[in-house]
ZALUM-565407 format. One line per 8 residues: number of its first residue (from 0); their letters; for each residue x, y, z of C-alpha. Coordinates in steps of 0.5 Angstrom, whole numbers, plus 500, padded with zeros to 3 digits. Example, Ala and Ser with C-alpha at 12.3 -4.5 7.8 and 13.67 -1.06 7.14 Angstrom:
<rs>
0 = as = 525 491 516 ~ 527 498 514
</rs>
This chain:
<rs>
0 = xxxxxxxx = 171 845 680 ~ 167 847 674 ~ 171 853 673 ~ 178 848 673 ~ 175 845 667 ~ 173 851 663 ~ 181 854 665 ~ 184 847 662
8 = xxxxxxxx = 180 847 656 ~ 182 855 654 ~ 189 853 655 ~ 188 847 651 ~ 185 851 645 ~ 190 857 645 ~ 196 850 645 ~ 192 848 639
16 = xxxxxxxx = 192 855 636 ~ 200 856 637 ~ 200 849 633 ~ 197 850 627 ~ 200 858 628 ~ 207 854 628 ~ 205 849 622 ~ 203 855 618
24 = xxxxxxxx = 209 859 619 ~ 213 852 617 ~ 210 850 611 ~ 210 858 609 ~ 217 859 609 ~ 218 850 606 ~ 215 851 600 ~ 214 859 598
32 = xxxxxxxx = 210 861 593 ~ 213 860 586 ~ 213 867 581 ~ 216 866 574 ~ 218 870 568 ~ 215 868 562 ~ 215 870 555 ~ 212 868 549
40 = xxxxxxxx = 214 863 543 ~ 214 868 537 ~ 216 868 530 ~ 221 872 527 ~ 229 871 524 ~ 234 869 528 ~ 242 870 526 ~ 248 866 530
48 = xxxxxxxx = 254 872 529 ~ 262 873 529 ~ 264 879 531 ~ 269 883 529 ~ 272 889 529 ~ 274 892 523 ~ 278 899 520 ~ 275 902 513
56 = xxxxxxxx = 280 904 508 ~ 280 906 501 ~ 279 900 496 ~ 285 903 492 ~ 291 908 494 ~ 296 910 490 ~ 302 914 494 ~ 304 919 488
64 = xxxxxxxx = 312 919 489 ~ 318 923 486 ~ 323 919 481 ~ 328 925 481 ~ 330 930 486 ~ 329 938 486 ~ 325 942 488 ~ 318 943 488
72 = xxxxxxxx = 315 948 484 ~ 309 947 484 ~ 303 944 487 ~ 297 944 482 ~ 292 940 487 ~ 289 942 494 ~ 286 936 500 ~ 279 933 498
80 = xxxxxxxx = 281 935 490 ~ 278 930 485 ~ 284 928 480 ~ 282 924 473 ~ 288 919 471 ~ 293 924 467 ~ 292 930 471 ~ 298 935 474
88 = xxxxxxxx = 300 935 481 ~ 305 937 481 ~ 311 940 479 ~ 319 940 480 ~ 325 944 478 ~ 327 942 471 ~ 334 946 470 ~ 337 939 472
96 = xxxxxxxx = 333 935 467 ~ 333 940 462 ~ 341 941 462 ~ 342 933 462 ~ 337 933 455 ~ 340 939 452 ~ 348 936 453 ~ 345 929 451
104 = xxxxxxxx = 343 931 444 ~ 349 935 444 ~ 353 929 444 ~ 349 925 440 ~ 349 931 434 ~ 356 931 435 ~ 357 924 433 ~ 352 923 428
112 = xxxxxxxx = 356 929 425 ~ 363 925 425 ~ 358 919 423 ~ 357 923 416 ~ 365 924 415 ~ 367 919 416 ~ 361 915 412 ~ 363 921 407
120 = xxxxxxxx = 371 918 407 ~ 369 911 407 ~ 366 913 398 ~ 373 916 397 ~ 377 910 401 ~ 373 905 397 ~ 374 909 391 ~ 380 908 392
128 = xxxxxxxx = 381 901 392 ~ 376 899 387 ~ 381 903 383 ~ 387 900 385 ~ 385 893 386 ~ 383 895 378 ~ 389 896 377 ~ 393 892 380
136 = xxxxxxxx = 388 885 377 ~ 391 888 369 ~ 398 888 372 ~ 400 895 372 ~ 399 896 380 ~ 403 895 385 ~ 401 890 390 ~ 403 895 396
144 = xxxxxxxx = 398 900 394 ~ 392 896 394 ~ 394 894 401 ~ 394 901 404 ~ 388 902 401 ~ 384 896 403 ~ 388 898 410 ~ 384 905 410
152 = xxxxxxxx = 378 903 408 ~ 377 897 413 ~ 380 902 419 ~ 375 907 416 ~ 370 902 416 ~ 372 899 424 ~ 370 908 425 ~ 364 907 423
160 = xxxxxxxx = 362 901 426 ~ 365 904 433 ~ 361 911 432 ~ 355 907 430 ~ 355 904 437 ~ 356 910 441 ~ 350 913 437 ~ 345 908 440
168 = xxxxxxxx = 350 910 447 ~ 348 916 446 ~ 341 916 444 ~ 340 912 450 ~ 342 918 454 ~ 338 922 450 ~ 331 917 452 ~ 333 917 459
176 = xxxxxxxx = 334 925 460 ~ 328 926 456 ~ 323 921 462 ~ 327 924 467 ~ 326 930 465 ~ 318 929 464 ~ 318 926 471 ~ 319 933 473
184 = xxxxxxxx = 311 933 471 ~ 307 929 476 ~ 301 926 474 ~ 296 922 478 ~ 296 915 476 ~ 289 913 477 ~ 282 917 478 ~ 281 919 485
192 = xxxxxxxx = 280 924 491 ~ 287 928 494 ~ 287 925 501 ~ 294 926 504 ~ 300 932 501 ~ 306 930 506 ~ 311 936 502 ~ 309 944 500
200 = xxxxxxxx = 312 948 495 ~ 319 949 495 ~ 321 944 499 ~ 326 939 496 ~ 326 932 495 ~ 331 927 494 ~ 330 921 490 ~ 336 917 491
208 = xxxxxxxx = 335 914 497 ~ 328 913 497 ~ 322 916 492 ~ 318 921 496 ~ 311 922 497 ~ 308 928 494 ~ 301 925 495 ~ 297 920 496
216 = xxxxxxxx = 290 919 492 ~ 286 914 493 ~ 279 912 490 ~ 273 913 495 ~ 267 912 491 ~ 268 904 494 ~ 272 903 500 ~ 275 896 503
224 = xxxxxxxx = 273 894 510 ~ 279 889 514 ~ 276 886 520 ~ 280 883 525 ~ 277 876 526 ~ 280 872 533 ~ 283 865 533 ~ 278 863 536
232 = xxxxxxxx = 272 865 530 ~ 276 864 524 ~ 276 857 524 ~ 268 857 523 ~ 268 863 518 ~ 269 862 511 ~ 270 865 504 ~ 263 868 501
240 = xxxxxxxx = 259 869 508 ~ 254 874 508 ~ 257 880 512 ~ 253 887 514 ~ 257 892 519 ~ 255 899 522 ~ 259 905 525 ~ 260 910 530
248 = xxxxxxxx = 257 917 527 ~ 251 913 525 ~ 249 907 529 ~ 242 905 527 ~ 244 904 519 ~ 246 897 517 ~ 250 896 511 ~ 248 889 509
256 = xxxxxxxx = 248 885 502 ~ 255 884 502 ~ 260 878 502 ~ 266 877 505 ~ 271 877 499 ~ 277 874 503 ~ 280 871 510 ~ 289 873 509
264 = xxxxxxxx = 292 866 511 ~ 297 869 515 ~ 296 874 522 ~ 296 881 521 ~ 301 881 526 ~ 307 878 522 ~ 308 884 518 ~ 311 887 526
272 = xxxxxxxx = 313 880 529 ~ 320 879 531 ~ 323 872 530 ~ 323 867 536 ~ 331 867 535 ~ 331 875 537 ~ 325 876 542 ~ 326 876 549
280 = xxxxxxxx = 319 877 551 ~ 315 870 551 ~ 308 874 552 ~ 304 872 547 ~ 298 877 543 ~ 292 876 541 ~ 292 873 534 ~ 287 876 529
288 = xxxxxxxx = 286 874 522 ~ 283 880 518 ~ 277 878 513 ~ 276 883 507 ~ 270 885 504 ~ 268 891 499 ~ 263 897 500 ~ 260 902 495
296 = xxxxxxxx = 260 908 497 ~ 257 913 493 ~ 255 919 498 ~ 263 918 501 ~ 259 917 507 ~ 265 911 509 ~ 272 914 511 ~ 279 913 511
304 = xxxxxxxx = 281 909 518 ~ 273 909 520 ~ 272 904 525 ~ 266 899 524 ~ 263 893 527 ~ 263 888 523 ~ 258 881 524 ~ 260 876 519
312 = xxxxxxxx = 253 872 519 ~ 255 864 520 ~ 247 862 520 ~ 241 864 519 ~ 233 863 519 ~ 227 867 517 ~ 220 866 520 ~ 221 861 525
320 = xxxxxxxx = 218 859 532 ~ 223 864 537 ~ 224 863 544 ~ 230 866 549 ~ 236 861 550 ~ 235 863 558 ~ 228 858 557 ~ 232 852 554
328 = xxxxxxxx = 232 848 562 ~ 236 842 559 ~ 239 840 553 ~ 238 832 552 ~ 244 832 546 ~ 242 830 538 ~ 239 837 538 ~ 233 836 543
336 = xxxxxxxx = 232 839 550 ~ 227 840 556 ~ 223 847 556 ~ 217 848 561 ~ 210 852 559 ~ 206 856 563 ~ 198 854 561 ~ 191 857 562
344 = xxxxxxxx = 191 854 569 ~ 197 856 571 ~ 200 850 571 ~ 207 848 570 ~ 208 843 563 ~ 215 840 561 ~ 216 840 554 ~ 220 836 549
352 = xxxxxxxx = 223 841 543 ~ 229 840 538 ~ 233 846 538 ~ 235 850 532 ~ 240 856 531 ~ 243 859 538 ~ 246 865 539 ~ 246 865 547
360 = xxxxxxxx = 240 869 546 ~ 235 867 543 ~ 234 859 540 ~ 230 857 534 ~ 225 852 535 ~ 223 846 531 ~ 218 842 533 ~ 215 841 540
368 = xxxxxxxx = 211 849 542 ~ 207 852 538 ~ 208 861 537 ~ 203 863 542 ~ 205 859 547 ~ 208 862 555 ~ 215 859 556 ~ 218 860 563
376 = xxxxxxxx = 225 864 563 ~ 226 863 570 ~ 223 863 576 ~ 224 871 580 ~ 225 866 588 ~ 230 861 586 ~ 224 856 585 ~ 226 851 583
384 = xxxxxxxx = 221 850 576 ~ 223 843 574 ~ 219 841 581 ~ 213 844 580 ~ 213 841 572 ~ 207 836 570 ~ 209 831 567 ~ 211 832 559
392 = xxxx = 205 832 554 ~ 209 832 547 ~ 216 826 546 ~ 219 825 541
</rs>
């Protein structure tokens, strides 16, 4: 009997250890232990961005064409050349040109000189006349004499006036061969740097159906920058907005003190968009309005068709609290929202905070937390933090 008893109670036991084994596996896996990811609440600058892709271009660019036809004799520059305004570039045959100029002053000696002969007529055909209508005004001349002398002079005079107009005609022609002619003597229209020569010596242009290109010469000492602005974001950017941009082949330099000079009205896809009328595609683009500003470049480290990546800055704040977006837990409207901290006891604590900039980053903080304090990012098990949360210590 005694050993019955002794049985029945070690049964007892192991039942109640199975239990309490059970219990302690059940509230193990209900309610795991919460691990957060912090961080802390820091002073620093903040900025909210638009982004945008953008192109470098020169901030002025002259396509140097030819204004008569021939062909080039000379080129007097080479590729990266620096020009002043006036300098040579080049030069085209000018036999055409200085022929036209030499038979256009010869036409114009030829008319002056029968200018002079008739002016030389007209003293004698006046005389005559003086000395007719004399006599006939004494009674001593015959009427029709007077007439043919005054019909003579009166022709000589209509001579006259028909070689003066043809003087001006011809003088015309004169100017005209003359600038043709110094069209054959290519200089640069602004101070700059060669950057294109589509044409070699020898080859011939024609400028009857379009002026041909003989350089390109742009000014490289400040360059230009056309940043592609979606639609979404344009409506936010305007005139004036501080702007700093980077590039590929240096990535850590910032080029920054600058402004956004302009935003063009239209697309950049309306210079190749084709009417509604006559296109049969209904895919529809993207569409990007560029927005321009201008840099100085004085070591010419900025190059023609470089690409950039251009952050137009919509706002900004310096020495301010800074926390990650990640830590806002709800945002409660009028700017305000709930974040949670983490205290000396380990303790989860519910704030209240009014939120400033937000760049989906980090998030200004105006009031409610202080720098140095621990707030609670997320948690690493799927833990709920709002559960484990005191209740708030600071309202608004």
């Amino acid at each position: 009997m005694l050993k019955f008893i002794k049985i029945k109670y070690i049964v007892i036991a192991i039942i109640f250890l199975v239990i309490i084994y059970i219990a302690y596996l059940i509230t193990s896996h209900s309610q795991p232990t919460a691990n957060y990811i912090t961080s802390p609440v820091t002073k620093g600058q903040i900025e909210k961005t638009v982004l945008a892709d953008g192109t470098i271009s020169a901030f002025k660019q002259v396509s140097v064409g030819a204004q008569v036809s021939g062909q080039i004799k000379k080129l007097y520059v080479e590729l990266g050349d620096e020009v002043k305004q006036g300098d040579m570039i080049a030069e085209i045959d000018d036999l055409k040109q200085s022929n036209d100029l030499k038979q256009s002053e010869a036409s114009l000696n030829s008319l002056e000189a029968q200018r002079e002969a008739k002016q030389a007529r007209l003293i004698n055909y006046q005389l005559t006349y003086n000395r007719q209508h004399k006599l006939v005004s004494k009674g001593v001349g015959v009427q029709s004499d007077l007439d043919a002398a005054k019909a003579e002079l009166d022709a000589i005079k209509a001579d006259i006036a028909a070689l003066n107009a043809d003087i001006v005609k011809a003088q015309v022609a004169v100017d005209t061969a003359k600038v043709n002619l110094g069209y054959t003597k290519i200089r640069s229209p602004i101070d700059g740097v060669i950057v294109a020569i589509p044409v070699n010596e020898g080859q011939t242009v024609n400028s009857v159906q379009s002026a041909p290109t003989i350089v390109k010469v742009a000014q490289l000492d400040k360059m230009t920058i056309e940043a592609q602005i979606s639609e979404a974001d344009v409506v936010n950017v305007k005139k004036g907005m501080p702007v700093y941009f980077t590039i590929l082949g240096q990535p850590n330099r910032r080029f920054d003190g600058l402004t956004l000079r302009a935003i063009e009205p239209a697309p950049d896809s309306i210079n190749t968009e084709t009417t509604l009328s006559s296109s049969s595609s209904t895919t529809k683009s993207a569409i990007y309005y560029n927005g321009l500003f201008d840099v100085d470049n004085p070591d010419h480290i900025l190059r023609i068709s470089m690409t950039a990546q251009v952050y137009i800055v919509l706002s900004e704040a310096k020495d301010v609290l800074i926390i990650p977006s990640q830590a806002v837990q709800k945002k409660l409207g009028n700017n305000k929202a709930i974040v949670y901290l983490l205290n000396k006891n380990k303790e989860i604590e519910e704030h209240e905070v009014i939120l400033g900039i937000d760049n989906n980053i980090n998030v200004e903080i105006k009031s409610g937390i202080k720098e140095g304090d621990i707030v609670v990012v997320s948690s690493t098990n799927g833990a709920s933090i709002g559960n484990n949360a005191r209740s708030p210590r600071i309202r608004f």
